[in-house]
N, C-alpha and C positions, 0 to 999 in steps of 0.2 A: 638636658636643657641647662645652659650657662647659667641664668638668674630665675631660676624656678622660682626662688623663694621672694622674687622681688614680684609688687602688684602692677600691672598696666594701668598709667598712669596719665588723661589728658590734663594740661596746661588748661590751666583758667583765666579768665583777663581779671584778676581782682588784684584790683590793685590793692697784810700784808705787805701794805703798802711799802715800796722800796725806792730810796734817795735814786734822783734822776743824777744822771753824770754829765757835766757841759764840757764841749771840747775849748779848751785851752784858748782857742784861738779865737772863741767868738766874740763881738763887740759888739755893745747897746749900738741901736742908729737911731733915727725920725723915720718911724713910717712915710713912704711916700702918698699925697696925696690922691692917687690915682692905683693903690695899693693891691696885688693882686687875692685873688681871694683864698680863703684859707681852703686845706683840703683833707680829711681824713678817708682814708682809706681802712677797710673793715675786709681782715681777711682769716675766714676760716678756715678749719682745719680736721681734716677727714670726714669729709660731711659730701652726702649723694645727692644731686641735683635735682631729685623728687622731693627734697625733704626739708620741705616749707609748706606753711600754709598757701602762700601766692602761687608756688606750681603745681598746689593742687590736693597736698596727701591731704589722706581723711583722717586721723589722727594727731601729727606732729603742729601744738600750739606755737603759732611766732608771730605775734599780734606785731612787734614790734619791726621786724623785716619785713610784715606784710604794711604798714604802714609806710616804714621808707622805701618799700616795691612803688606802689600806690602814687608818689610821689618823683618818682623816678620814671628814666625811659631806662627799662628794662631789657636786655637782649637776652632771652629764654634759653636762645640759644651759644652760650657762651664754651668756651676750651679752654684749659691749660696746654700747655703743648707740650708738656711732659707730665703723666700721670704720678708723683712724688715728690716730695716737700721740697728737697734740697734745691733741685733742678729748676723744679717751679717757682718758689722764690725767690731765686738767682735770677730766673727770666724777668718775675715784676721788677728787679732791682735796677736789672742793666739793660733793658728792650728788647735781649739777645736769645737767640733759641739755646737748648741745652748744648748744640753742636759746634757754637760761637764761644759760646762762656767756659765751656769746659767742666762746670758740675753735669756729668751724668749721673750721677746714683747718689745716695749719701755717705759713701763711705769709702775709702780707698779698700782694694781685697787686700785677704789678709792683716784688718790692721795697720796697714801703711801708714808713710809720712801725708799728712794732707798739703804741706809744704808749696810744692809742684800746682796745686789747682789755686790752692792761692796766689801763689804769682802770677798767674793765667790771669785772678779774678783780679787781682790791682789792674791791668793792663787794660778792663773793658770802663765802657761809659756807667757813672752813678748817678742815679737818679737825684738822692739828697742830696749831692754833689754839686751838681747842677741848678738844684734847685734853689743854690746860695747863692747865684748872679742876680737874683730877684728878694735877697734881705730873706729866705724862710729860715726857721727855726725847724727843726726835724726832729720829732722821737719816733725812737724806736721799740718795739715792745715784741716779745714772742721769740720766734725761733730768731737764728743766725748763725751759718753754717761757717761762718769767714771769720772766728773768733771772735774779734770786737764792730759792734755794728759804728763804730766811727771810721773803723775804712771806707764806708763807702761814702762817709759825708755826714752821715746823721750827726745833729750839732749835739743831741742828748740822749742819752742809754739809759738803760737800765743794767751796767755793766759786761763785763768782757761774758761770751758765751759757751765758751771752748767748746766743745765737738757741736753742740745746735741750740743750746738754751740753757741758763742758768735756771737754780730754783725761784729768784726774784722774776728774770722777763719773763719765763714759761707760766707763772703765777698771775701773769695780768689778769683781770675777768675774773677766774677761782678765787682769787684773794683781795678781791676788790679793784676801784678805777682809781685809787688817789695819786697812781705817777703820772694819770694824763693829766687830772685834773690839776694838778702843778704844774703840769708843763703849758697846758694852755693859759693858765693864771701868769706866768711868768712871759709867756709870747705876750698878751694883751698890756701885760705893764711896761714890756721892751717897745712896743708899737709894731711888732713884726708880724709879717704872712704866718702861717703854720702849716706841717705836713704832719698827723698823727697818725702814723702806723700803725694800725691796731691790730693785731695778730693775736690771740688768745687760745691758746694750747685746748681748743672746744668746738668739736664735740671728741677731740680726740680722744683716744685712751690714756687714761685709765678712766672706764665709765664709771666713776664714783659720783652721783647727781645728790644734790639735797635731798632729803630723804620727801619733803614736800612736795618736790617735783615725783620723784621716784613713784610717789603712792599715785599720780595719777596716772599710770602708764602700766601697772602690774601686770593688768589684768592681758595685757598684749602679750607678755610671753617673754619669749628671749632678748627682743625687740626693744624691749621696757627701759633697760639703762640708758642705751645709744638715743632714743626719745626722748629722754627726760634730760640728755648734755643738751644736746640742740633747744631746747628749752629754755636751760641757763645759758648757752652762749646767746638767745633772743633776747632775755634778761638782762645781760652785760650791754650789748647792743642799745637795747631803750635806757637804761640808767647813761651811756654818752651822748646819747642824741637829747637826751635830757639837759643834761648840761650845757651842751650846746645852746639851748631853749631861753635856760635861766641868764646864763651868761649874754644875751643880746648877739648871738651870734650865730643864730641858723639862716639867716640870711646870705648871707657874706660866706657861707662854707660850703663849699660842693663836698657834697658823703656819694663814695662810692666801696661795693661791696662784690665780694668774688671771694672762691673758697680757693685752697691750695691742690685738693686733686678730691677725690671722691671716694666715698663709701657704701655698701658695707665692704668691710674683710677688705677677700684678696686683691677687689678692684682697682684700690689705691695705686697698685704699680701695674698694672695693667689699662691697656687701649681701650676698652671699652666705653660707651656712652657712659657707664658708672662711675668707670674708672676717671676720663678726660672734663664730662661734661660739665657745668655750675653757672649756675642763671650770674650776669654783670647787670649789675644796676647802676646809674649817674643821677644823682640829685643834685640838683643846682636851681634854686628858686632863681626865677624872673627872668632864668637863661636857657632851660631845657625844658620842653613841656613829658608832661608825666604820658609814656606809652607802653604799652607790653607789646614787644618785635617776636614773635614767632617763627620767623621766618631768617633774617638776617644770621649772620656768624658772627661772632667777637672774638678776641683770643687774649690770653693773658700776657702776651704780644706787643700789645694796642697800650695795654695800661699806662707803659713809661711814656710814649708819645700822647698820650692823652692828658695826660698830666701835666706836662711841659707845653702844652698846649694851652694849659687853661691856665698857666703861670706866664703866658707869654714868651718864651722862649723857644727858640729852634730845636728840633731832635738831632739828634746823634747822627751822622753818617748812616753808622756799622746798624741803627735801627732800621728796621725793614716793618714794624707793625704801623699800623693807621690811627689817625686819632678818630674815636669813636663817636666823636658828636660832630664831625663831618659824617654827615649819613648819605649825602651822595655818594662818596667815596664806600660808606659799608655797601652800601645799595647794588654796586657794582661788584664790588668781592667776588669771585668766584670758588676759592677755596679759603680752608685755611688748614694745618698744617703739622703734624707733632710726629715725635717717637718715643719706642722705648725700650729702657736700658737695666739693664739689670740692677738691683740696688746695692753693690759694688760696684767699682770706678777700678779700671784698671790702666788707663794711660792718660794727663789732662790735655796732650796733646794731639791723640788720637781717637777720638769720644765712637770709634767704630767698634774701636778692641770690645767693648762691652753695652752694644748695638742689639737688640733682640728683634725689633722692626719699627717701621716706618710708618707715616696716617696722615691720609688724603680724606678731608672733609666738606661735600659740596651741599649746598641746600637740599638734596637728596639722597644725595648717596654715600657712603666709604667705605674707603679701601684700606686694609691694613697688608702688607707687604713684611711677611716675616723673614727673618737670616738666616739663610737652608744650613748654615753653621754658626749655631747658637754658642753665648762667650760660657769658657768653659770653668768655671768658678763655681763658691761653693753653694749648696742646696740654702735657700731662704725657705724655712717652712711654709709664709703663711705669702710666697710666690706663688700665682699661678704659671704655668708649664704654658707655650704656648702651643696652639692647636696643631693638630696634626696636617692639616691646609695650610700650604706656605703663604697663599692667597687668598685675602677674605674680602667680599662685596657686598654690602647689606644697603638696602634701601628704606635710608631711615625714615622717611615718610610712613615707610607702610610697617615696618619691624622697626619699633627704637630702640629696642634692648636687644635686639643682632640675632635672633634663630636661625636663620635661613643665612645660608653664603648660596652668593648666586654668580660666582665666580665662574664657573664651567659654564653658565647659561648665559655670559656673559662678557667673551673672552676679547670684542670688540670694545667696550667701555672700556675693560680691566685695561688695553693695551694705551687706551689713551689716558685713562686718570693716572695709570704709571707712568708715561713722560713725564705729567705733569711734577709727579711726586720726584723723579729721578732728575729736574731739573733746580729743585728747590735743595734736596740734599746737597749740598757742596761742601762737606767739611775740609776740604783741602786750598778751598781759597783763602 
């Protein structure tokens, strides 16, 4: 059994400090009066979609994500479309699947030049980028795979990243909030929008938790460290939304929340519900009412378009994701979409070369479609192998941690949810 050691789990409706860097080029202006509103985005990191108080565990305290759940219209059912950091937060950056943007994995094989994905990644749409036609101020905090995160626009860093994180941006949250809480003190005095990325290297590893956190969770087991991170990233979480509070600005700020791919272990690069899935939340006072969607899809897809949605601007072309507070639009969705790649990168131009399969996700069911020739690169220990079925069908309704493949018992769906999927793949256009 894949996730033995995971619980079945129903959904419930309950609702340091391091000098910011400004890019060169930015100017005071006059807020306009008709100002769009600010927007922090809260994204975690290694962390399994059961593991909150609002989806339900019996254990894992998050007073403070169950608050802004509560608050929020919530999609339960949310995706990354690539199960791994690099990939996936290239997607929130630039609207783009892994197969558009060219990070598939995080790493070139063998140590390579990252060179090559880079120029790939200058060539696609930036969300901070974008979000400058409308006066925002942007930081950035956490990982960054693209060296410095003012390639893609952010007006303010917490310095260059080289391979994914400095020890200052990866410190956000562990070492306190004081470069948001200047940046947004310095937006408010400029009269500007704001974009606060907040990315906090948590629940990720290394599970080193306060030792105050740590003693309440002992008694659990193995379990006990990786509870008591998610704890402190709820921690970090309520201390910005605090400030928010103080500052006269929870109003006026849509906080949305989404993790970067899922936990425990090996899931992280791997398709599974574990591995893809992560509740999206949208708070926006006076403009979205508070609902838990069980039912609909989100993707991490959606994010760039929904943003620039709420900043009033058009999306991207080369964007193919929805904006998520059109709910007629979610309403209709029929699928939504990912794959997965080995965590080496072996060509930025041919994201097939190191292609493990593909995932087709409908209100019911999915399909994972593996590569009867898997890329041939070196062993990742803590990879899971993909199954010995090239073809997998689970009916997540009734199996949401995937036992049962009902592929042989079902070789009429499989034939059509694979159009479906063999129509969306197009790395070649």
């Amino acid at each position: 059994m894949r996730h033995s050691f995971i619980f079945f789990v129903f959904l419930i409706g309950v609702f340091a400090a391091a000098p910011l860097h400004a890019a060169p080029s930015e100017q005071p202006s006059e807020q306009p009066s008709q100002a769009p509103p600010n927007i922090v985005l809260i994204i975690s990191d290694d962390h399994g979609f059961p593991d909150y108080g609002f989806m339900g565990h019996p254990d894992i305290k998050t007073p403070h994500l169950d608050r802004l759940a509560a608050e929020s219209h919530v999609y339960t059912r949310g995706y990354v479309s690539t199960p791994l950091c690099c990939p996936s937060l290239t997607t929130m950056q630039t609207g783009l699947y892994a197969y558009q943007h060219g990070y598939t994995g995080n790493d070139p094989a063998e140590g390579g030049d990252r060179q090559p994905w880079l120029d790939r990644y200058k060539t696609t749409p930036q969300l901070p980028l974008m979000l400058q036609e409308k006066g925002y101020l942007s930081l950035h905090t956490g990982k960054f795979w693209q060296k410095d995160p003012a390639i893609a626009g952010f007006t303010h860093t917490m310095g260059a990243t080289g391979r994914h994180g400095s020890s200052e941006s990866l410190g956000i949250g562990r070492n306190g909030m004081q470069p948001v809480y200047d940046f947004i003190d310095e937006a408010q005095d400029k009269q500007k929008p704001f974009l606060v990325w907040y990315a906090p290297f948590l629940p990720h590893t290394p599970h080193n938790p306060p030792e105050r956190l740590l003693s309440k969770y002992k008694h659990l087991g193995h379990s006990a460290k990786y509870y008591a991170m998610v704890e402190w990233l709820d921690e970090t979480c309520g201390e910005l939304l605090g400030y928010l509070k103080s500052k006269g600005l929870e109003e006026n700020t849509v906080v949305m929340f989404v993790s970067d791919n899922g936990w425990p272990g090996k899931d992280k690069v791997y398709p599974s519900e574990l591995g893809m899935r992560t509740p999206i939340t949208i708070k926006w006072p006076g403009k979205v009412e508070p609902k838990m969607d069980v039912s609909n899809m989100a993707s991490n897809i959606d994010l760039a378009p929904t943003i620039l949605s709420i900043a009033g601007l058009e999306t991207h072309p080369m964007m193919t994701g929805i904006d998520l507070l059109d709910f007629d639009m979610v309403e209709k969705r029929k699928y939504v979409f990912g794959d997965n790649y080995h965590h080496d990168m072996l060509q930025a131009d041919r994201p097939e070369a190191s292609l493990r399969g593909r995932v087709l996700v409908s209100k019911q069911w999915k399909l994972i479609v593996w590569q009867e020739k898997q890329p041939d690169l070196r062993k990742i220990p803590w990879q899971t192998d993909p199954p010995a079925d090239q073809v997998e069908l689970f009916n997540l309704q009734l199996d949401p941690f995937e036992q049962t493949n009902l592929a042989a018992a079902r070789p009429d769906l499989v034939k059509a949810l694979r159009a479906e999927l063999d129509a969306w793949w197009t790395p070649r256009e």
